[in-house]
N, CA, C and O atoms as a MOPAC input file, in Angstrom:
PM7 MOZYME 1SCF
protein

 N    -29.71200 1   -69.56600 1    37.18500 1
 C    -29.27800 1   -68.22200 1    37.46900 1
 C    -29.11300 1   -68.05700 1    38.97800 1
 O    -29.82800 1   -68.64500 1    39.78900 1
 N    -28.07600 1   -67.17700 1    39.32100 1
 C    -27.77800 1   -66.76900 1    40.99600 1
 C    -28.74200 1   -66.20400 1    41.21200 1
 O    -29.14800 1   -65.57800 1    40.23300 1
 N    -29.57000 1   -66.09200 1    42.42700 1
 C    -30.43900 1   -65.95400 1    43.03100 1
 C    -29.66200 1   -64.44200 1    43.59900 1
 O    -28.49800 1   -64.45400 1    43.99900 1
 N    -30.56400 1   -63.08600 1    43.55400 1
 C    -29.92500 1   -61.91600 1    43.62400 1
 C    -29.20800 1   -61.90500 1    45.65500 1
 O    -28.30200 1   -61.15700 1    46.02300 1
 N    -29.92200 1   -62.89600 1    46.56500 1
 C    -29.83600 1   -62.76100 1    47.79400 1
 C    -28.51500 1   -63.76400 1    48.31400 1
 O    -28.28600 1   -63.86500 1    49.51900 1
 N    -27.86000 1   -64.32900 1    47.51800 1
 C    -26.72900 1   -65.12400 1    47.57600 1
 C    -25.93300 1   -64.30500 1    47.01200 1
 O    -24.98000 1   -63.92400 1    47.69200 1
 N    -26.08100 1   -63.76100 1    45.54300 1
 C    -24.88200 1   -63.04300 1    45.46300 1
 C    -24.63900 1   -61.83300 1    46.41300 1
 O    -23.49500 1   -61.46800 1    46.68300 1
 N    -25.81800 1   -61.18200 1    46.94500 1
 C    -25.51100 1   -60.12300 1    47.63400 1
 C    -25.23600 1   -60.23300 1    48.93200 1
 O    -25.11100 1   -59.23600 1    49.64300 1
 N    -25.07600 1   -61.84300 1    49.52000 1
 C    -24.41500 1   -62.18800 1    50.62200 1
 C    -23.17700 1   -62.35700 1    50.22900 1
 O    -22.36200 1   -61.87000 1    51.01200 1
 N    -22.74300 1   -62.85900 1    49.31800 1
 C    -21.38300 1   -63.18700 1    49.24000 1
 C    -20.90900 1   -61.70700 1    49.14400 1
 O    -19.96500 1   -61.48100 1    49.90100 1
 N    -21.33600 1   -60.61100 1    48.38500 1
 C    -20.23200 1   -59.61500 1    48.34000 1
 C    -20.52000 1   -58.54200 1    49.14700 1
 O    -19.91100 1   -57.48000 1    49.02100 1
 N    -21.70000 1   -58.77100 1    50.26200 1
 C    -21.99300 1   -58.25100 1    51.30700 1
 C    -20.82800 1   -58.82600 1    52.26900 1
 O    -20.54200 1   -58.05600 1    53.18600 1
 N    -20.03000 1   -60.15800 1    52.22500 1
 C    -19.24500 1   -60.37100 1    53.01600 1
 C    -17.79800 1   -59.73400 1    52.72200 1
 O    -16.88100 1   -59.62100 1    53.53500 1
 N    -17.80400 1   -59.30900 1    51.25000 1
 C    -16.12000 1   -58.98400 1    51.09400 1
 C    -16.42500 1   -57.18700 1    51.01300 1
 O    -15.68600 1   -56.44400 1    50.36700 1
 N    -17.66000 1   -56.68500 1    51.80200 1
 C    -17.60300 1   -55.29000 1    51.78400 1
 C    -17.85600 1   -54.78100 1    50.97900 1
 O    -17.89500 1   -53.56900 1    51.19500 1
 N    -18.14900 1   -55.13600 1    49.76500 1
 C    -17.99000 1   -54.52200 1    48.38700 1
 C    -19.48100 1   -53.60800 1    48.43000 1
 O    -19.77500 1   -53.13200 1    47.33300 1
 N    -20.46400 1   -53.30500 1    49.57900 1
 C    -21.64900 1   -52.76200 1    49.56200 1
 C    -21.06600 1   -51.52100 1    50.79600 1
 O    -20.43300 1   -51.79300 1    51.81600 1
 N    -21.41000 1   -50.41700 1    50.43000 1
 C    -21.02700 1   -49.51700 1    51.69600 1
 C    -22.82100 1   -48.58000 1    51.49100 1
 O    -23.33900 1   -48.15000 1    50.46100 1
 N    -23.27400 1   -48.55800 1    52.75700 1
 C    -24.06900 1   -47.67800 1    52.88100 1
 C    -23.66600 1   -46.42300 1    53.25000 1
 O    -22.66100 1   -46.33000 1    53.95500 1
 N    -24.48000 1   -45.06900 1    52.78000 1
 C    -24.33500 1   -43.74400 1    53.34700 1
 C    -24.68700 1   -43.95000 1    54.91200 1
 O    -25.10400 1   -45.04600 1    55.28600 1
 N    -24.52200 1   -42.92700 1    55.78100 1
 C    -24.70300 1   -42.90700 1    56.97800 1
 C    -25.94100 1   -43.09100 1    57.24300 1
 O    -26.17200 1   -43.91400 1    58.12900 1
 N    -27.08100 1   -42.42700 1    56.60000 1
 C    -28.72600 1   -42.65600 1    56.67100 1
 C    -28.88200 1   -44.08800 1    56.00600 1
 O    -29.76300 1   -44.78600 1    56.50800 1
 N    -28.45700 1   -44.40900 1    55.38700 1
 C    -28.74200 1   -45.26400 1    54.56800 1
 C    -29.49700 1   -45.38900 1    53.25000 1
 O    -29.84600 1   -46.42500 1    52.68400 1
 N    -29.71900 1   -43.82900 1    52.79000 1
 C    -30.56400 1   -43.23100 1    51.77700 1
 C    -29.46800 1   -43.60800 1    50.47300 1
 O    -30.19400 1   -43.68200 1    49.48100 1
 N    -28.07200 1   -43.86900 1    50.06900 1
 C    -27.36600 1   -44.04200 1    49.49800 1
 C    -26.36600 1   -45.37900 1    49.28900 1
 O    -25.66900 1   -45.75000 1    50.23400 1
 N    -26.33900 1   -45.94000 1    48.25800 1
 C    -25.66600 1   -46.91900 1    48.35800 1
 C    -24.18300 1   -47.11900 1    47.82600 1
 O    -24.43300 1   -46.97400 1    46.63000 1
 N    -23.25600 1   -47.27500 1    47.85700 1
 C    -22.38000 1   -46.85900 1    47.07900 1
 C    -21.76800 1   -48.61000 1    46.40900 1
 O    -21.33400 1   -49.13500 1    47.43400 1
 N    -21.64100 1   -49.26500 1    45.66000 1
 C    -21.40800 1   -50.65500 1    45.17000 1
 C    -20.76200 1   -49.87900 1    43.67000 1
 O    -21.28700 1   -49.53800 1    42.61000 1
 N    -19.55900 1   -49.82600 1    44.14500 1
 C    -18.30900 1   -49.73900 1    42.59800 1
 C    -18.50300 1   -50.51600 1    41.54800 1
 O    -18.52600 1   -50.12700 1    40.38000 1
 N    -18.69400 1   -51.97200 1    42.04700 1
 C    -17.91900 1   -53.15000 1    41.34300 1
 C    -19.12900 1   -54.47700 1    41.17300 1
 O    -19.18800 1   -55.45500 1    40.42800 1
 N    -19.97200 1   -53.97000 1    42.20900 1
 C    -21.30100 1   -54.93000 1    42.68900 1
 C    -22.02900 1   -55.37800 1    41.31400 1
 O    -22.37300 1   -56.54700 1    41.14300 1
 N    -22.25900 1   -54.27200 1    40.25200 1
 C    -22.77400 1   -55.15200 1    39.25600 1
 C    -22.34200 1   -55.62800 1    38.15900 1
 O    -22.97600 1   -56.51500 1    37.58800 1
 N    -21.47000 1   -55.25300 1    37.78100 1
 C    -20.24400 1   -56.26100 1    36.95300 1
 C    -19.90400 1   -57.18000 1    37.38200 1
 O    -19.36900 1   -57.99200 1    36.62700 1
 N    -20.01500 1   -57.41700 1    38.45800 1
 C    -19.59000 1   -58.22800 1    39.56500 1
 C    -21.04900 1   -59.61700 1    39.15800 1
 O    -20.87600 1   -60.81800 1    38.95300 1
 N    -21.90700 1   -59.10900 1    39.16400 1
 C    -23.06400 1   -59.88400 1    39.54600 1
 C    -23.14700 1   -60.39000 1    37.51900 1
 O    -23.43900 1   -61.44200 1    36.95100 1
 N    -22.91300 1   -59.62600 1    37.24000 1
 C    -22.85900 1   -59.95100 1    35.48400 1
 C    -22.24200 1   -61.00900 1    35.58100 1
 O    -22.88500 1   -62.05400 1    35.48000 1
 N    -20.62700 1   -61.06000 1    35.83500 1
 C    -19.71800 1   -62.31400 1    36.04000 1
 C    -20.26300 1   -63.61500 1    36.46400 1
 O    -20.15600 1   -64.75700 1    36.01600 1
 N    -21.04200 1   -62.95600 1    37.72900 1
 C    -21.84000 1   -64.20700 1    38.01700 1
 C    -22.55300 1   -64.84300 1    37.72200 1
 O    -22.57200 1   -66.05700 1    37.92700 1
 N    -23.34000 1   -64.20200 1    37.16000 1
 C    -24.76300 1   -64.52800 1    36.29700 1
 C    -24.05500 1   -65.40600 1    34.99600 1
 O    -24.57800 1   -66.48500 1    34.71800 1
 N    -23.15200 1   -65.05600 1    34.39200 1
 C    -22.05300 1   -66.16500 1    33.15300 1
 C    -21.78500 1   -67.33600 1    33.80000 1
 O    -21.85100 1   -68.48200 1    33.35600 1
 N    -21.38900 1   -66.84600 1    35.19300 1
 C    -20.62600 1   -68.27200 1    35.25800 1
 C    -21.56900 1   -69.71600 1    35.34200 1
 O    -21.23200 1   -70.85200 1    35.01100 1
 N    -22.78500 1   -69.26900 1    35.87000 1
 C    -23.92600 1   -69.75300 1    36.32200 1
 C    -24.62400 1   -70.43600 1    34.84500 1
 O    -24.97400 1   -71.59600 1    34.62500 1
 N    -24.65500 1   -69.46100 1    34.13500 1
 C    -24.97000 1   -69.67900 1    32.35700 1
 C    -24.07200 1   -71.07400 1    32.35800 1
 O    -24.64500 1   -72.13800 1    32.59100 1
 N    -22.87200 1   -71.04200 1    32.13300 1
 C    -21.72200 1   -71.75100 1    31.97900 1
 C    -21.91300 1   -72.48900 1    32.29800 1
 O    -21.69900 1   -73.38400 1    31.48000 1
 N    -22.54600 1   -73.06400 1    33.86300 1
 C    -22.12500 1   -74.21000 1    34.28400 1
 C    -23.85600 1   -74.81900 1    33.57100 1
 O    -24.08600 1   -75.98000 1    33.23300 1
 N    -24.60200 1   -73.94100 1    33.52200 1
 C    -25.96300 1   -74.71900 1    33.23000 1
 C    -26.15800 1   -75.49500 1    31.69400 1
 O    -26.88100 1   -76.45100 1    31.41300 1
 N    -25.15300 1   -74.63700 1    30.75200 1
 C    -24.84300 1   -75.46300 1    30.20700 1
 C    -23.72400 1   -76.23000 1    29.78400 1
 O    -23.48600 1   -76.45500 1    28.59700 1
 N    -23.01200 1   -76.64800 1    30.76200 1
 C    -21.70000 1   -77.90000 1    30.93300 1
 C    -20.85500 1   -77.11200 1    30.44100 1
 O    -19.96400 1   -77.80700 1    29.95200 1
 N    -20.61700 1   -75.91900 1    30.28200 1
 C    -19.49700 1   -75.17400 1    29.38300 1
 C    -17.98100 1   -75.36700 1    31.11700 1
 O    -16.79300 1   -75.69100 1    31.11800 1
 N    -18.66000 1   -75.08100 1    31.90400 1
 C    -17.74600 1   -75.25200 1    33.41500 1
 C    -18.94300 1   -76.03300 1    34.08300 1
 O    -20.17400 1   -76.00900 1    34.04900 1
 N    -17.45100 1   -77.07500 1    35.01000 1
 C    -18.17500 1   -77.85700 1    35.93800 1
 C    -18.37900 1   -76.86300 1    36.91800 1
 O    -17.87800 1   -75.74700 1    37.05300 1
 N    -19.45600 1   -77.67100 1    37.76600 1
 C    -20.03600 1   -77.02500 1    39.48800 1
 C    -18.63000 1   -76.82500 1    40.51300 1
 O    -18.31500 1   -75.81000 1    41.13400 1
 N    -17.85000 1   -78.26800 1    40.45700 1
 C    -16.95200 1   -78.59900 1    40.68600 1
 C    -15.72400 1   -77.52600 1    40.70800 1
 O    -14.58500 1   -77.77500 1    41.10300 1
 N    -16.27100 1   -76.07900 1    40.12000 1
 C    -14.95800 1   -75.57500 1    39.63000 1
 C    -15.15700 1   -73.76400 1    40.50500 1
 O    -14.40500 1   -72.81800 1    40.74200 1
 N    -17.03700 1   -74.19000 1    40.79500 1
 C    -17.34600 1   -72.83000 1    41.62100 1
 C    -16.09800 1   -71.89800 1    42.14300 1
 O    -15.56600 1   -70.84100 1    41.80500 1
 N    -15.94400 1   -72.84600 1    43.11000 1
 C    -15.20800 1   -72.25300 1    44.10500 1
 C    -14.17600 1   -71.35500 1    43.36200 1
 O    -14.05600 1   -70.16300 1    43.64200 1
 N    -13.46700 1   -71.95100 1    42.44300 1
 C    -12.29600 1   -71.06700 1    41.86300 1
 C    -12.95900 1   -69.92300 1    40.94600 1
 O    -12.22500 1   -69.12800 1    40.35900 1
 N    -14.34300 1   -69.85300 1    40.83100 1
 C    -14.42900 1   -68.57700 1    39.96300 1
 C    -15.37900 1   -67.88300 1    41.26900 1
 O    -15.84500 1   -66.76100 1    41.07200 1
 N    -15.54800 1   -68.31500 1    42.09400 1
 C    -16.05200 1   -67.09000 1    43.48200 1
 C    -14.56100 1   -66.64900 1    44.23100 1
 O    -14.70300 1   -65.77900 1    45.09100 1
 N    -13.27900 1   -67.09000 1    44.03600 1
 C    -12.27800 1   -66.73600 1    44.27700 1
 C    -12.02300 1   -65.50200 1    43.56000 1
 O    -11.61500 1   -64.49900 1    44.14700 1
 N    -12.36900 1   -65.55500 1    41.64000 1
 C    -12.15400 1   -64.66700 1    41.10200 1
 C    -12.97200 1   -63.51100 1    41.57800 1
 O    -12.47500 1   -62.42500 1    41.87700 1
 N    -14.09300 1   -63.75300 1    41.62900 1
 C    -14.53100 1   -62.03000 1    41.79800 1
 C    -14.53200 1   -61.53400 1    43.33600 1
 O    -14.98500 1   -60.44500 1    43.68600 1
 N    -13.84200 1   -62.68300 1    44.37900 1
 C    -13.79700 1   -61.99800 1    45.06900 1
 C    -12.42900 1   -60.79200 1    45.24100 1
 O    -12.38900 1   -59.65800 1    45.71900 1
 N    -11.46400 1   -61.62300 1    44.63600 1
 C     -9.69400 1   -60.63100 1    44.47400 1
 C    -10.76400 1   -59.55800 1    42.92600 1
 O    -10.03400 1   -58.58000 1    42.76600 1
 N    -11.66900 1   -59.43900 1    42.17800 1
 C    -12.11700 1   -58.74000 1    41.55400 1
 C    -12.39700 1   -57.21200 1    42.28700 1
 O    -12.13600 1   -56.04200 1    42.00800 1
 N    -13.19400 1   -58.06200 1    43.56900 1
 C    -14.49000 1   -57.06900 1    44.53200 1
 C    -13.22900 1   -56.25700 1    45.12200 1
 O    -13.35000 1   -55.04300 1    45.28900 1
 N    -12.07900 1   -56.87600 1    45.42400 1
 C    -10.87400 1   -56.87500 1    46.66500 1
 C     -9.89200 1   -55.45700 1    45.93500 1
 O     -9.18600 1   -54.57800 1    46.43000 1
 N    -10.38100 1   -55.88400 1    44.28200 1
 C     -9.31600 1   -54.84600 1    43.66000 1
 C     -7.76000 1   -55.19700 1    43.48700 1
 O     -6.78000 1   -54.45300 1    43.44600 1
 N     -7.92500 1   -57.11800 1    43.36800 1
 C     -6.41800 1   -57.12400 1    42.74300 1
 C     -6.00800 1   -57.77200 1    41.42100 1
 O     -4.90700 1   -58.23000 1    41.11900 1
 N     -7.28700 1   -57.70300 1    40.59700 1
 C     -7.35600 1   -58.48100 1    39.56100 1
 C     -8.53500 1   -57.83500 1    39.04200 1
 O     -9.47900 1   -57.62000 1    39.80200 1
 N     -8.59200 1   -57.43900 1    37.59500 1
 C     -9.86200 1   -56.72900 1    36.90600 1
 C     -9.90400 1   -58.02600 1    35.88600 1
 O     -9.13200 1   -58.91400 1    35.52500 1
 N    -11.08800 1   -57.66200 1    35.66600 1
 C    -12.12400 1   -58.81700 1    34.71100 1
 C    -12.88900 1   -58.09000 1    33.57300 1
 O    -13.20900 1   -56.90300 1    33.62600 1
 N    -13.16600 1   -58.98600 1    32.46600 1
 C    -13.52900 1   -58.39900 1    31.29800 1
 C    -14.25800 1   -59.64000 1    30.78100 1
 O    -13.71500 1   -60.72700 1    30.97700 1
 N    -15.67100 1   -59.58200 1    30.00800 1
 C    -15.97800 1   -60.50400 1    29.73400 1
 C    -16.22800 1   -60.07200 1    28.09500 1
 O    -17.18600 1   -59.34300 1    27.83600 1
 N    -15.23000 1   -60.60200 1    26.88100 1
 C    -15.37200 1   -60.18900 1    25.30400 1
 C    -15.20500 1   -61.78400 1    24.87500 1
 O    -14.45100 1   -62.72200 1    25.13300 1
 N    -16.66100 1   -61.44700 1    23.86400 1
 C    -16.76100 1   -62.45400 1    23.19000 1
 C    -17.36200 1   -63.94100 1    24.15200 1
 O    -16.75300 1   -65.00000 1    23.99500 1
 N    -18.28300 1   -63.89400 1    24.88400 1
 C    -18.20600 1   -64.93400 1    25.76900 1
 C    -17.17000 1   -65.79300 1    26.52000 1
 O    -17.20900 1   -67.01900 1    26.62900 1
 N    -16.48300 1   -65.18000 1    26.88800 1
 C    -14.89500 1   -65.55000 1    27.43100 1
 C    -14.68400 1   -64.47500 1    28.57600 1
 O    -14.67200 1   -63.26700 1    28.33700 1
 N    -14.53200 1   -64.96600 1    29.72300 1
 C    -13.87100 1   -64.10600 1    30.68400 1
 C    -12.15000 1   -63.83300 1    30.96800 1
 O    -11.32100 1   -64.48900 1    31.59800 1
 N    -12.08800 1   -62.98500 1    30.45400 1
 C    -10.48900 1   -62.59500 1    31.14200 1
 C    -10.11300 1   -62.09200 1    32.03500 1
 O    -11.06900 1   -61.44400 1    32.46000 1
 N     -8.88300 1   -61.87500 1    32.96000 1
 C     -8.33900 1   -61.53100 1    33.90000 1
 C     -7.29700 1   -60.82800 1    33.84700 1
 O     -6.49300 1   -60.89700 1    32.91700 1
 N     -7.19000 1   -60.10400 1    34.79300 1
 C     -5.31500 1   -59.17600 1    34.85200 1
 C     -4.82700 1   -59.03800 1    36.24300 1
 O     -5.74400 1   -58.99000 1    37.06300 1
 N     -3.87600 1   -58.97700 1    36.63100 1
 C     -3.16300 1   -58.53600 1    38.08200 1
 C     -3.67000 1   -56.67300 1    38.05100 1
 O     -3.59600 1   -55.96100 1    37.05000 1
 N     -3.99000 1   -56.38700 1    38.94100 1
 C     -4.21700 1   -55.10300 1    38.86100 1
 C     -3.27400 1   -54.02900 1    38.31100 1
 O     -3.71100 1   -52.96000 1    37.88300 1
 N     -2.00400 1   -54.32600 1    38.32900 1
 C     -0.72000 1   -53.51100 1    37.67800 1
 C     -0.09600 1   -54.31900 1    36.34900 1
 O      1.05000 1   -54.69100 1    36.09600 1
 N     -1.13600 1   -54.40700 1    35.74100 1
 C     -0.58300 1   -55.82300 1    34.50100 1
 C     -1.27900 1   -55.27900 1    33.26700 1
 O     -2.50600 1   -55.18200 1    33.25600 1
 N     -0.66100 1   -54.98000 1    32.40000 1
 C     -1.43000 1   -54.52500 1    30.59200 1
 C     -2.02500 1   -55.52000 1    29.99200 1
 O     -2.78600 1   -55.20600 1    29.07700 1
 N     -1.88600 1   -56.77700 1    30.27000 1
 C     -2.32800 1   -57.50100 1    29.43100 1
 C     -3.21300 1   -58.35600 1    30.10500 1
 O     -2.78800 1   -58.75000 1    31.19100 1
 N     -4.34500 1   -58.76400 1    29.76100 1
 C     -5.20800 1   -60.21700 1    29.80200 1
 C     -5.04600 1   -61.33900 1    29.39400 1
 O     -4.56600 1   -61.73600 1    28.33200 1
 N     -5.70800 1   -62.20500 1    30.78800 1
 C     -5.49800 1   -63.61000 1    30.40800 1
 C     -6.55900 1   -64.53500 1    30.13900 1
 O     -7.05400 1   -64.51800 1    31.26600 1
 N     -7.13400 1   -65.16800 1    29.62400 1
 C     -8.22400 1   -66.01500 1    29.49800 1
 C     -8.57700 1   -66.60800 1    30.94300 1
 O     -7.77700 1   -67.38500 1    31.46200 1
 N     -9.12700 1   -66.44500 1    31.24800 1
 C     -9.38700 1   -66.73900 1    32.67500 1
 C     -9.75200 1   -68.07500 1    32.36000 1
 O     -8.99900 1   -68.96900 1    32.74700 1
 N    -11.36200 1   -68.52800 1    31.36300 1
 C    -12.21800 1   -69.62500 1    31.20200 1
 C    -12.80100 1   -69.28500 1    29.72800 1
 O    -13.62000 1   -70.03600 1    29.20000 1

């Protein structure tokens, strides 16, 4: 499983965390669906369902996810994908 301080560096880097001005408020849209995704993919690779080898292209996905140009859906143990202006889904993995 992702370790909660890696994922929240990685999407601490694409902004996807905005603090209130005090910092009493957090505002994360996308942060835990986001971290769900992750937490699968991690499942996935632990058990050989996806290689390690393939990381990189699914931290690509949630980052155009975090970015808002591609929405994600995970039915049926299967992740899908869309262009943000697109009706239909694609099997992502």
């Amino acid at each position: 499983m992702i370790s909660r301080e890696a994922f929240l560096g990685h999407v601490a880097n694409r902004q996807a965390i905005v603090y209130s001005e005090d910092e009493s408020v957090i505002f994360a849209e996308k942060v835990f669906f986001a971290y769900r995704v992750a937490e699968w993919i991690f499942n996935k690779i632990s058990v050989g369902e996806i290689d390690i080898d393939e990381i990189d292209r699914y931290w690509g996905m949630l980052s155009r996810y975090i970015n808002d140009e591609i929405d994600l859906k995970i039915e049926d143990d299967v992740l899908y994908f869309n262009e943000v202006d697109e009706n239909e889904y694609e099997e992502g993995c």
